[in-house]
N, C-alpha and C positions, 0 to 999 in steps of 0.2 A: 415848830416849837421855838418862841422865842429861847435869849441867853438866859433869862431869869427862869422862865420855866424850865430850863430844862436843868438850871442847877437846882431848882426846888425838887424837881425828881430824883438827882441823883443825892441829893442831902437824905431825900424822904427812903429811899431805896436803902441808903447805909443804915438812916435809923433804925429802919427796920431788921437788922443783920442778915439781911440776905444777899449782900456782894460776892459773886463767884456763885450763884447758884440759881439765878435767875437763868430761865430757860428761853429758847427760842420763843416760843408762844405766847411768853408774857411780853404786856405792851402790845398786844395787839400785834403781832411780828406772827404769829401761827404758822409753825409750817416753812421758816426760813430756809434758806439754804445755807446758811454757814452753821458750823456746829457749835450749840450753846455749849458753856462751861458751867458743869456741877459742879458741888465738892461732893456728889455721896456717888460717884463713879461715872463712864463716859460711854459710847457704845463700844463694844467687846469685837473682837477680831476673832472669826470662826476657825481659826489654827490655836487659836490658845483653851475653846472650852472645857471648862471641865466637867461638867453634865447637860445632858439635859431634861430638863421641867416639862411634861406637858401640860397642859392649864385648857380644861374645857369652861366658856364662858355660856351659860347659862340659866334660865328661873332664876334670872338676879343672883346670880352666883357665882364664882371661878370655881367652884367644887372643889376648893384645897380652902384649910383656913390658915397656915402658917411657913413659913418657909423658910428651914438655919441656910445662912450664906455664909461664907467664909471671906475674911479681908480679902480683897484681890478676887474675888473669885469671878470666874468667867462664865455665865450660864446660857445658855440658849433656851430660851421659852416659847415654846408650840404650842399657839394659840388657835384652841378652834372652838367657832360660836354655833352651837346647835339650837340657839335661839331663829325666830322670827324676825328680832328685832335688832338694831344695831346694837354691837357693843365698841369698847377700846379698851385696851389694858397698858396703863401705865404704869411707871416703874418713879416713885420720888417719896421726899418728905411729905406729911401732911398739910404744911403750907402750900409746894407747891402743886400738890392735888385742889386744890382750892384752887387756885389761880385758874389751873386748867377746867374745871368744873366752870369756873366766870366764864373763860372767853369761850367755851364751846357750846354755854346758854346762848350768848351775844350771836357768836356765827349763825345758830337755830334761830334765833327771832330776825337773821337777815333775810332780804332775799337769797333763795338757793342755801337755804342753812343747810341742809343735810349733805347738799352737791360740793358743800366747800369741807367736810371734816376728811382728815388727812392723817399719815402718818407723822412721829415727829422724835427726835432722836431718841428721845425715853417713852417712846408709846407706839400701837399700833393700833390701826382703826378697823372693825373687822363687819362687814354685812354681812347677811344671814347667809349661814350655810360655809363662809370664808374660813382658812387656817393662814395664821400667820406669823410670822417668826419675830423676837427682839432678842437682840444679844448684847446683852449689859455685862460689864464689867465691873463690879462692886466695891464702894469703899465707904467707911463710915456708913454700917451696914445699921448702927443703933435706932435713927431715926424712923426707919422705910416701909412704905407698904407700897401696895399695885393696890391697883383701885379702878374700875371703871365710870369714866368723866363725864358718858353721856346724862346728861338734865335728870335728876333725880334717880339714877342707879346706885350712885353712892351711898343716896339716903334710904333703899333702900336695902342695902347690906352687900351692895357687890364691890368688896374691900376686901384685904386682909394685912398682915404684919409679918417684915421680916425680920428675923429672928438670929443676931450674930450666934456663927456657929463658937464655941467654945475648946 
């Protein structure tokens, strides 16, 4: 990326307010190994949680529709897909559910699209029959939902909202 392109990105990036919450995966980065910076929390350290969520993914569903989180709060979610089919369950705002739903169409129209989907610090990827754990730590809990990213799950209702606890 030349010098100009790449400040046309980071101009285009701030206009758009999302500085500090752009994730690994966006840009085409999927799956980085350094850890992205949120502002709506970071992954969660398994000495501090304070519950745990189980979340079965399934018939286009995570079979919970809402979920109170507490500022700070530390959750562990036990993800398991009783599906056929692949799922993922991530954990962001609705923009960057978008984002992730783009690049994980892209990964599927590559070669090896399915051999390349991963886990990624706000999500896990889960094959048929899989359980698998994310542990988030929450903050600016207003925005949030989990949503499953794979190609047309989202649209068909395997979403939900969470809900600051009060």
């Amino acid at each position: 990326m030349t010098i100009n392109k790449f400040s046309m990105f980071v101009a285009a990036v701030a206009a758009a307010g999302i500085v500090g919450t752009v994730p690994s995966w966006a840009g085409g980065t999927h799956g980085a190994s350094k850890a992205p910076v949120f502002s709506f929390g970071e992954p969660g350290d398994a000495h501090h949680v304070s519950r745990t969520v189980e979340v079965t993914a399934g018939d286009m569903t995570f079979h919970i529709e809402s979920l109170r989180i507490g500022e700070s709060e530390t959750i562990r979610f036990v993800v398991t897909n009783t599906d056929e089919i692949d799922h993922d369950f991530t954990v962001g705002p609705p923009e960057l559910q978008a984002e992730h739903r783009e690049e994980m169409m892209k990964m599927m129209e590559s070669e090896n699209g399915m051999a390349k989907m991963h886990d990624d610090a706000n999500a896990v990827y889960l094959k048929p029959g899989e359980t698998r754990e994310l542990i988030w730590k929450f903050q600016n809990v207003a925005d949030l939902e989990y949503a499953c990213n794979v190609p047309g799950h989202y649209e068909s209702g395997m979403k939900g909202r969470f809900q600051a606890a009060s």
